[in-house]
C-alpha positions in Angstrom: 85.8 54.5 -148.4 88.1 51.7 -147.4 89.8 49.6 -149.8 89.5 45.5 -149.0 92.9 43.9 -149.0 91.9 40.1 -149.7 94.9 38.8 -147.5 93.1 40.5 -144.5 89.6 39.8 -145.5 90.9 36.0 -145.7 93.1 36.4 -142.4 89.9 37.5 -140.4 87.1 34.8 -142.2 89.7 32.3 -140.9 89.9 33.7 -137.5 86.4 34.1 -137.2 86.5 30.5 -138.2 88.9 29.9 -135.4 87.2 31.3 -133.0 84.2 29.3 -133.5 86.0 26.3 -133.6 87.6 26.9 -130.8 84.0 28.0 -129.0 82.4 24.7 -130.2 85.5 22.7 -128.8 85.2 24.2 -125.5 81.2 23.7 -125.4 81.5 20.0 -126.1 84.7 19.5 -123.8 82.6 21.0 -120.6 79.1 18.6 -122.2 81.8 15.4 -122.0 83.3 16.2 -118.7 79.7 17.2 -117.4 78.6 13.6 -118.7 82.3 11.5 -117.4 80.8 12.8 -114.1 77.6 12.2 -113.8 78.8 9.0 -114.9 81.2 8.2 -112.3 78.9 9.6 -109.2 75.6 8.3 -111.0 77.0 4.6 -110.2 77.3 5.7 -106.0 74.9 5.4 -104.0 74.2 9.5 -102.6 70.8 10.4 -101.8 69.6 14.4 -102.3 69.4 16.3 -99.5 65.3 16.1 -99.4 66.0 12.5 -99.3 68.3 12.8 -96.9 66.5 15.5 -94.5 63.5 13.3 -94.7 64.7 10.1 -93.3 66.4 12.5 -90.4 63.2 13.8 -89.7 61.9 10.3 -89.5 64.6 8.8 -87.2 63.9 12.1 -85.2 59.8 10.9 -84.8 60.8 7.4 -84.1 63.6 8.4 -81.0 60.9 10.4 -79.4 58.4 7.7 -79.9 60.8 5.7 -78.1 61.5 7.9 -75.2 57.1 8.1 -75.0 56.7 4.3 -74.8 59.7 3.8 -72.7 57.9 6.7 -70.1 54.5 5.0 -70.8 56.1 1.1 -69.8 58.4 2.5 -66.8 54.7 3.8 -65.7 52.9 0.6 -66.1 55.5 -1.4 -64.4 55.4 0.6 -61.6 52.0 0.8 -60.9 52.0 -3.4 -61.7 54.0 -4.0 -58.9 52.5 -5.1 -55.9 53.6 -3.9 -52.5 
């Protein structure tokens, strides 16, 4: 059987105590500097990679769409030329 010393029982309710405090500081400190960020970089303009990937993929379709009609022109001209 163990005899309770109040000192200790005290001592180790207040670090418990502690402890939690300490755990509930360190939660909110990483919430705030989580939300200062998303702050500062929510007022720049980034795009998400999808976004990103997509309008590559369209710039990709457009250049050879370009090179096509380029072909397709540099054709007609050169049967439109009389000789």
């Amino acid at each position: 059987m163990q005899s309770e010393n109040p000192v200790i029982a005290d001592f180790v309710k207040l670090l418990n105590s502690a402890a939690g405090t300490i755990a509930g500081m360190g939660r909110e400190a990483s919430e705030t500097a989580r939300e200062k960020a998303k702050e500062v970089f929510g007022g720049m303009d980034f795009v998400s990679r999808e976004e990103f990937d997509a309008v590559k993929d369209l710039a990709s379709s457009a250049r050879e769409e370009v090179e096509t009609l380029k072909a397709r022109i540099a054709a007609l001209e050169a049967a439109a030329k009389p000789e």
